[in-house]
N, CA and C atoms as a LAMMPS dump frame, in Angstrom:
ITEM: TIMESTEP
0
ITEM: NUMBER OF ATOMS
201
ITEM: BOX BOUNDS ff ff ff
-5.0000000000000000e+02 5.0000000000000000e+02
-5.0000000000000000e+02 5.0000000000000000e+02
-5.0000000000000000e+02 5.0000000000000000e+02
ITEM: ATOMS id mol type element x y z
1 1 1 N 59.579 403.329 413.258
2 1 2 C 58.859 402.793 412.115
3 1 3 C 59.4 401.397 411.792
4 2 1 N 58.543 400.488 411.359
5 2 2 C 58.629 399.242 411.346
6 2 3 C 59.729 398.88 409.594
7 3 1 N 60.689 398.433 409.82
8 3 2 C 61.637 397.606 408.357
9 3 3 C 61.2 396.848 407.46
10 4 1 N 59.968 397.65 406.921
11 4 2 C 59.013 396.517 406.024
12 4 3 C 60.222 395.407 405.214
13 5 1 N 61.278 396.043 404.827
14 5 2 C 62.114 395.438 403.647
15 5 3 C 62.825 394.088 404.157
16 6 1 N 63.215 394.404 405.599
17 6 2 C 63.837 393.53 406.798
18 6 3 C 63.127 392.209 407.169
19 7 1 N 61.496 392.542 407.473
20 7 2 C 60.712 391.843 407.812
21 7 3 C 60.277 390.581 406.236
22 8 1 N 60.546 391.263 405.559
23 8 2 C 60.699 390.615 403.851
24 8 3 C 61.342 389.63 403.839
25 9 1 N 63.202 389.558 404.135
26 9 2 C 64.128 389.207 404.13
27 9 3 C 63.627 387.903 405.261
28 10 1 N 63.745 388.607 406.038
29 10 2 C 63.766 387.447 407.261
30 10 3 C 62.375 386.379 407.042
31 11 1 N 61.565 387.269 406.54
32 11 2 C 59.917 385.717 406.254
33 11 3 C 60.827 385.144 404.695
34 12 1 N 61.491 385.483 404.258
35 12 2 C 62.296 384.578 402.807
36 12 3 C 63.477 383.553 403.675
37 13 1 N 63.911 384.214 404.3
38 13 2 C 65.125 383.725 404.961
39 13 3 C 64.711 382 406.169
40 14 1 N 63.452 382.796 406.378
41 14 2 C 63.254 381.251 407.37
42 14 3 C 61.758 380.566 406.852
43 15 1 N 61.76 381.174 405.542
44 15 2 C 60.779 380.109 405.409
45 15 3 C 59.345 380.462 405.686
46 16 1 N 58.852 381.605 406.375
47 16 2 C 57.601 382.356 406.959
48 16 3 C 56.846 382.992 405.905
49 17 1 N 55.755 382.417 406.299
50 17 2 C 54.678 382.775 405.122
51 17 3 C 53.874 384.174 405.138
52 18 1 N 53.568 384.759 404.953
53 18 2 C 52.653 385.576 405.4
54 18 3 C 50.998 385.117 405.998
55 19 1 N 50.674 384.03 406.069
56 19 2 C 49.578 383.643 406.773
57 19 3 C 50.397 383.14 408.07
58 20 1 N 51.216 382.52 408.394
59 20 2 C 52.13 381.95 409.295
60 20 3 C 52.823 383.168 410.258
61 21 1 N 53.287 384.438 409.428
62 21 2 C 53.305 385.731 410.319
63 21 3 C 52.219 386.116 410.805
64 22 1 N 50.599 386.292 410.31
65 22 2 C 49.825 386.924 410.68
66 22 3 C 49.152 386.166 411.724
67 23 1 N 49.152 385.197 411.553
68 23 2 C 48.665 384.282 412.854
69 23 3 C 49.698 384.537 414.122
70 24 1 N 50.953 384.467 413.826
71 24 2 C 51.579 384.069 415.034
72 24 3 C 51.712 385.815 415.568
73 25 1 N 51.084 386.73 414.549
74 25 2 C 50.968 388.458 414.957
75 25 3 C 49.802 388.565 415.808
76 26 1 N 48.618 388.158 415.895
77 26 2 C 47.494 387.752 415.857
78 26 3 C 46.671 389.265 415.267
79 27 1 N 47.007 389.362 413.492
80 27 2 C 46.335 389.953 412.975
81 27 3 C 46.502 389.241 411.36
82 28 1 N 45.586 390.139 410.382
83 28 2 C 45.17 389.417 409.098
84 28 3 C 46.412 389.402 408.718
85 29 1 N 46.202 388.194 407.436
86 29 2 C 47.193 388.191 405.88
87 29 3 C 47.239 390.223 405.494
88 30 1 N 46.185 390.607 404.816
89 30 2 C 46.393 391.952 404.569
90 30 3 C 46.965 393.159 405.457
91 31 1 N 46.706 392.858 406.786
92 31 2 C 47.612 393.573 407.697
93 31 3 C 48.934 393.399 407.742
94 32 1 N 49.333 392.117 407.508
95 32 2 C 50.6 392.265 407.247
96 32 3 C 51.218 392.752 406.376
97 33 1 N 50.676 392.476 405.226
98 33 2 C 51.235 393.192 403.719
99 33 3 C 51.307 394.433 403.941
100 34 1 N 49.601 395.067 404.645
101 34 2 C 50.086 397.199 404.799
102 34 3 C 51.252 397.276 405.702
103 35 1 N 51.612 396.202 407.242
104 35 2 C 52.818 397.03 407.759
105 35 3 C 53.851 396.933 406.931
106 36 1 N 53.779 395.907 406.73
107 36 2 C 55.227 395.582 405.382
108 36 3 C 55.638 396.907 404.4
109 37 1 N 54.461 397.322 403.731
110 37 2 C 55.135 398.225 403.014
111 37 3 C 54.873 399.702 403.423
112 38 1 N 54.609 399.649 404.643
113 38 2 C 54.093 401.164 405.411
114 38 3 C 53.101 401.734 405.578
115 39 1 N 52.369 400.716 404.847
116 39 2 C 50.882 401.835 404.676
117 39 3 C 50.226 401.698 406.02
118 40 1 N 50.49 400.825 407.475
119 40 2 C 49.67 400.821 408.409
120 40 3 C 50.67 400.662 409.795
121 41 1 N 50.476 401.652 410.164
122 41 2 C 51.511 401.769 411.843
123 41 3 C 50.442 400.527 412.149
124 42 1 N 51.51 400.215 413.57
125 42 2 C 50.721 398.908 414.148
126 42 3 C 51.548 399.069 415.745
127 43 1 N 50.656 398.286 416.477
128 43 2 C 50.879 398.158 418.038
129 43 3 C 52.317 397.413 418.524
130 44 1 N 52.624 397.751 419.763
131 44 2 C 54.341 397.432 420.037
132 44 3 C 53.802 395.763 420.243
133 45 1 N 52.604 395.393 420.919
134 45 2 C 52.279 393.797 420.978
135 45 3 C 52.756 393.282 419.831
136 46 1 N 52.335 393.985 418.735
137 46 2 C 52.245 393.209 417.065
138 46 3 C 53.743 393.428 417.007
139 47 1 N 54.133 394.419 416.796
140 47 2 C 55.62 394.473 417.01
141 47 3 C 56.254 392.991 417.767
142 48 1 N 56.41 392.885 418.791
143 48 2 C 56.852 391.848 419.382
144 48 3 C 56.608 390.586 419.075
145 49 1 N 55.515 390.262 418.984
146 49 2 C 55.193 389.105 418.411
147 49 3 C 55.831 388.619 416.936
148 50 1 N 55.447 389.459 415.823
149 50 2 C 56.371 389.585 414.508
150 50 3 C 57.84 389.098 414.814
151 51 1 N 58.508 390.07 415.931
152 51 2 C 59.847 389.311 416.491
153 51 3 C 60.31 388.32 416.405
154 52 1 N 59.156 387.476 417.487
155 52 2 C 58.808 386.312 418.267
156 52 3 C 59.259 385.182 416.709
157 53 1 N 58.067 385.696 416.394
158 53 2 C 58.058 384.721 415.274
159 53 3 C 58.966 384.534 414.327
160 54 1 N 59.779 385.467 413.856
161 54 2 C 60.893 385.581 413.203
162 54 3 C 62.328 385.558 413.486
163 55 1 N 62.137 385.264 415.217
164 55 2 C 63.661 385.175 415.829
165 55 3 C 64.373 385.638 416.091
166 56 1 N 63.997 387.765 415.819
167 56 2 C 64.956 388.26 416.147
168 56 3 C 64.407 389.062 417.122
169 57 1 N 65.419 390.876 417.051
170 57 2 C 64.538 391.35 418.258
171 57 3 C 63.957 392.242 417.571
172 58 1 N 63.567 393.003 418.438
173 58 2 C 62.223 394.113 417.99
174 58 3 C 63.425 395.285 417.456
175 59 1 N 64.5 395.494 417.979
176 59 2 C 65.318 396.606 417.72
177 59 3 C 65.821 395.957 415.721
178 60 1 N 66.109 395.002 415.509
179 60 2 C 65.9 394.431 414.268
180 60 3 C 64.959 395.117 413.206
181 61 1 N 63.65 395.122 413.913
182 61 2 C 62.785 395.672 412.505
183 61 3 C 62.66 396.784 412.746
184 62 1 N 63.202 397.809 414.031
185 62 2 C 62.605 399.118 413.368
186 62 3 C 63.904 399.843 413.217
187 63 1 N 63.735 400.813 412.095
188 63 2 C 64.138 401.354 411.426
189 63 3 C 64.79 402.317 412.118
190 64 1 N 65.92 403.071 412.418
191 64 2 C 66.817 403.722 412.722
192 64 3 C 66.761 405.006 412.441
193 65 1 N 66.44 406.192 412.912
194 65 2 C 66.41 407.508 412.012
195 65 3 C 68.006 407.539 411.454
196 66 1 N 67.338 408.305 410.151
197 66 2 C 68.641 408.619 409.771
198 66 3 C 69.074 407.336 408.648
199 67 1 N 68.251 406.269 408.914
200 67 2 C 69.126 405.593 408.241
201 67 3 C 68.041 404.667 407.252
């Protein structure tokens, strides 16, 4: 499951907009907001890309069982 809270941090942290994530996701402004706060699983592409764009890795935003 995707670190909506993580993915928060890091678009504050460098400056990333949420139109600037969703483009470089290649999905909407509102898609981003539902993965953000859980309301919408999404594809490992979108996954990666989100990465991409934010600099880190994919093991970064998802969430850890357990934790």
């Amino acid at each position: 499951m995707i670190n909506g809270e993580r993915i928060k941090e890091l678009m504050n942290e460098k400056g990333v907009t949420g139109v600037q994530l969703a483009e470089a996701a290649g999905v909407s402004e509102p898609m981003i907001g539902y993965i953000i706060r859980g309301l919408r699983g999404t594809t490992v592409d979108v996954i990666v890309r989100i990465a991409r764009r934010l600099g880190v890795t994919v093991d970064e935003l998802i969430k850890k069982e357990g934790t």
